[in-house]
C-alpha positions in Angstrom: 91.9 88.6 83.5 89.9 87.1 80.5 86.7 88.8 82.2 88.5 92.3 82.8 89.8 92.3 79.1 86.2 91.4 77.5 83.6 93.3 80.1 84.8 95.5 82.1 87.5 97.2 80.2 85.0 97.9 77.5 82.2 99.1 79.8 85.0 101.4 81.8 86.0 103.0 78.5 82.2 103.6 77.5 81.9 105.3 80.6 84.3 107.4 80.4 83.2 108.5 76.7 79.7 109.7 78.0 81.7 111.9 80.8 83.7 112.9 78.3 80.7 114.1 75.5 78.3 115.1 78.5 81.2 118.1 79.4 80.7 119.7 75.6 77.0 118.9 75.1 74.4 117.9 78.3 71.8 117.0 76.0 69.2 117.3 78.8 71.5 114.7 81.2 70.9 111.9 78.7 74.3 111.2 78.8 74.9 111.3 82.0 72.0 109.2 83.0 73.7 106.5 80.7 77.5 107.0 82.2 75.2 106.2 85.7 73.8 103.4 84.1 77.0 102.2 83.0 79.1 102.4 86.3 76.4 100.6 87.8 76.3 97.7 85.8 80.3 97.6 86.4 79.7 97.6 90.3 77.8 94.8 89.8 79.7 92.6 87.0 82.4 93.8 89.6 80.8 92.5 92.0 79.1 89.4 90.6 82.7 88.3 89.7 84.0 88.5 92.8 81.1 86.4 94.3 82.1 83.6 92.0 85.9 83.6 92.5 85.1 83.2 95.9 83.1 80.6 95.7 84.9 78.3 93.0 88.2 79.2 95.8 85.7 77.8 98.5 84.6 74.7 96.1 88.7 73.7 95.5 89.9 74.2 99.1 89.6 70.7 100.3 91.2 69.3 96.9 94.0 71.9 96.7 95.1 71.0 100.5 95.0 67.1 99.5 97.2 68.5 96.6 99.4 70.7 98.5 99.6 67.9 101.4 101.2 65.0 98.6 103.7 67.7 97.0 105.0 68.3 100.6 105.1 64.1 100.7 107.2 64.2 97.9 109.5 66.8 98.8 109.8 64.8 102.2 110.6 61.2 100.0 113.2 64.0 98.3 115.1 64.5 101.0 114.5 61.6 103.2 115.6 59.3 100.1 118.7 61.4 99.6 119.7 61.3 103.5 119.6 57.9 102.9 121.2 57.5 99.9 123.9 59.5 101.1 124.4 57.3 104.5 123.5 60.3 107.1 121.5 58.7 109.2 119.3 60.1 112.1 119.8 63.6 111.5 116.2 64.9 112.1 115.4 67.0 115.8 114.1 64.4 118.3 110.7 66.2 119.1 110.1 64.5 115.7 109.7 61.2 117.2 107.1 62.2 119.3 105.2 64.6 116.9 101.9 63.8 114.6 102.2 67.3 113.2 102.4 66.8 109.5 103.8 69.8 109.1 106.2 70.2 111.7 107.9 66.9 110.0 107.7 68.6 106.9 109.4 71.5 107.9 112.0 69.7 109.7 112.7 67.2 106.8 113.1 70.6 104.5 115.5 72.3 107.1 118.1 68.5 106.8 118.3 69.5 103.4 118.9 72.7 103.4 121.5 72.3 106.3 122.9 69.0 106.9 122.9 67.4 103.6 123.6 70.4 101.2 126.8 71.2 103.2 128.0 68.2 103.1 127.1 66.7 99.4 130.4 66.9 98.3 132.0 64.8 100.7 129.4 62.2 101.1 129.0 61.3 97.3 133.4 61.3 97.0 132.6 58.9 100.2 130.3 56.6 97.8 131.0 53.1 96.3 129.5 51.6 93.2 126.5 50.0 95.1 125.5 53.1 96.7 125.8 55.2 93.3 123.1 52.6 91.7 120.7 53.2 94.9 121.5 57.0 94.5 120.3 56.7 90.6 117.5 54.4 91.3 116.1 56.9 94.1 117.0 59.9 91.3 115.2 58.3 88.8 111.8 57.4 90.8 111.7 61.3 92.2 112.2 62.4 88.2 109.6 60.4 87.3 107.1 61.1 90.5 107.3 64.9 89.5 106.8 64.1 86.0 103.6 62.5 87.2 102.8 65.1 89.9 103.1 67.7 87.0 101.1 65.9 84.8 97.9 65.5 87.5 97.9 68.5 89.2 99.1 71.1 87.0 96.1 73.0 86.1 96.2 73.7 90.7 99.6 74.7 90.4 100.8 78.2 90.2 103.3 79.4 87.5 106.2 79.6 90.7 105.5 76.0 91.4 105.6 74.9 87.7 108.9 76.4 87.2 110.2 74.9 90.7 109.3 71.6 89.6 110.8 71.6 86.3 114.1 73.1 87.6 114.2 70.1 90.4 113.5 67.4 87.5 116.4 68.8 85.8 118.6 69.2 88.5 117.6 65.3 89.0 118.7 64.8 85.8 122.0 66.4 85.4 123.3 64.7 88.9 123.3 61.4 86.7 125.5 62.9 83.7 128.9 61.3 84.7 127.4 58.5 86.4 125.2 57.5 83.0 128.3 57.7 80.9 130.9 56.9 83.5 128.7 53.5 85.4 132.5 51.8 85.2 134.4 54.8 86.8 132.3 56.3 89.4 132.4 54.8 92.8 135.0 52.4 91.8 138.6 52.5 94.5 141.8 54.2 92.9 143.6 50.8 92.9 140.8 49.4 90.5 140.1 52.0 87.7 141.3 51.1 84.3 142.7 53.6 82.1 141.8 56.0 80.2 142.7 58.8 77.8 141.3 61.3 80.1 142.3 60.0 83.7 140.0 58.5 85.9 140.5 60.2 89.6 139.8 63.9 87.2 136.5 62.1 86.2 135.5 60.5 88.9 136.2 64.3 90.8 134.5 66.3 88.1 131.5 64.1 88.5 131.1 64.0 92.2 131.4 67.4 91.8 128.8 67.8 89.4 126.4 65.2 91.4 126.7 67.3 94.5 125.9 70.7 93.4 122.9 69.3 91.9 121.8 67.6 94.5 122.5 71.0 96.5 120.0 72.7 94.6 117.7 70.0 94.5 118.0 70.8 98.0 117.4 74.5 98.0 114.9 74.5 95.2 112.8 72.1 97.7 112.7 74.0 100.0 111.7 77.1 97.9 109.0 75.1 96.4 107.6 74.2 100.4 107.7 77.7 100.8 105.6 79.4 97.9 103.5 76.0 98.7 102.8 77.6 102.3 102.1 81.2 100.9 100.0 79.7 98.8 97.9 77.8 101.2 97.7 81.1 103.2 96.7 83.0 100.5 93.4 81.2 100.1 92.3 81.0 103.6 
């Protein structure tokens, strides 16, 4: 864009001055030996351009598929960490056992979120005791701050989409932990143990499982959008 703005733009426009000046005065073809001149040095700034993208996309292939292939690792410790963490068990397709295709895992690993473990965050974080809420904040806070660092490495590879995936997961990450960062005491705990409140506990500890799982619903959906524009990106460069 910076070299369309600065070269060609300007070149384009003198062209189409000399066109315009040859139609009232010819000036024995003078200026439309320059308007020639001119169109042929855009071909070729055109073309010399278009030479170099290709190249520099030739020279960053191997590095942006070693990026591309550690975002999709991370999206998988999303997911797999949060089947875990939510006590779900083996829920992956058995011809996963048996595959090496790093991508086929990938792409299974972003279907269980989308459909096993979005569907059913509600109920699994309600099902939750205080133990398993710390290991789901622990796992939250190590994924906030492996995009943090992801995003801070690899931005400059990273198309706008991507950027603004990221930074919606990292605060979807951190508004599942609202209630359970002001409410440690409360969430988790069984109804014959809460103390009392002014507001009471059972509407707290529903309003914050509630609010846990929709963001860890579109944690899951924004992961797999972000696998997604990841793959058109990938295929866009070949």
């Amino acid at each position: 864009m910076y070299f369309l703005k600065r070269l060609v733009l300007p070149l384009l426009f003198l062209f189409c001055v000399m066109i315009t000046v040859n139609v009232f005065w010819e000036a024995g073809g003078f200026f439309i030996n320059l308007s020639s001149e001119l169109l042929g040095m855009l071909i070729m700034l055109i073309y010399i351009d278009w030479i170099l993208r290709q190249h520099e996309k030739q020279r960053w292939l191997p590095i942006d598929k070693r990026i591309t292939s550690r975002l999709q690792i991370l999206l998988n410790k999303t997911i797999s960490g949060l089947r875990d963490c939510l006590g779900f068990g083996d829920v992956f397709d058995k011809s996963i056992g048996v595959s090496f295709d790093v991508y086929t895992i990938h792409k299974d690993m972003m279907h269980v979120g989308e459909d096993v473990i979005a569907p059913a965050a509600l109920s699994r974080v309600q099902a939750l005791n205080q133990s398993e809420w710390a290991k789901l904040a622990r796992h939250i806070q190590d994924l906030h701050n492996d995009f943090l660092t992801f995003l801070n490495i690899f931005q400059t590879r990273l198309t706008p989409d991507q950027i603004s995936d990221i930074l919606d997961i990292q605060e979807s990450l951190d508004k599942s932990l609202l209630y359970y960062s002001i409410f440690p005491d409360i969430m988790g705990v069984p109804e014959s143990k809460l103390l009392q409140t002014k507001t009471s506990p059972k509407i707290l500890q529903q309003l914050g499982c509630e609010s846990t799982a929709k963001e860890l619903q579109n944690i899951c959906a924004l992961s797999k959008r972000l696998s997604e524009s990841t793959d058109q990106k990938g295929k866009a460069k070949k």
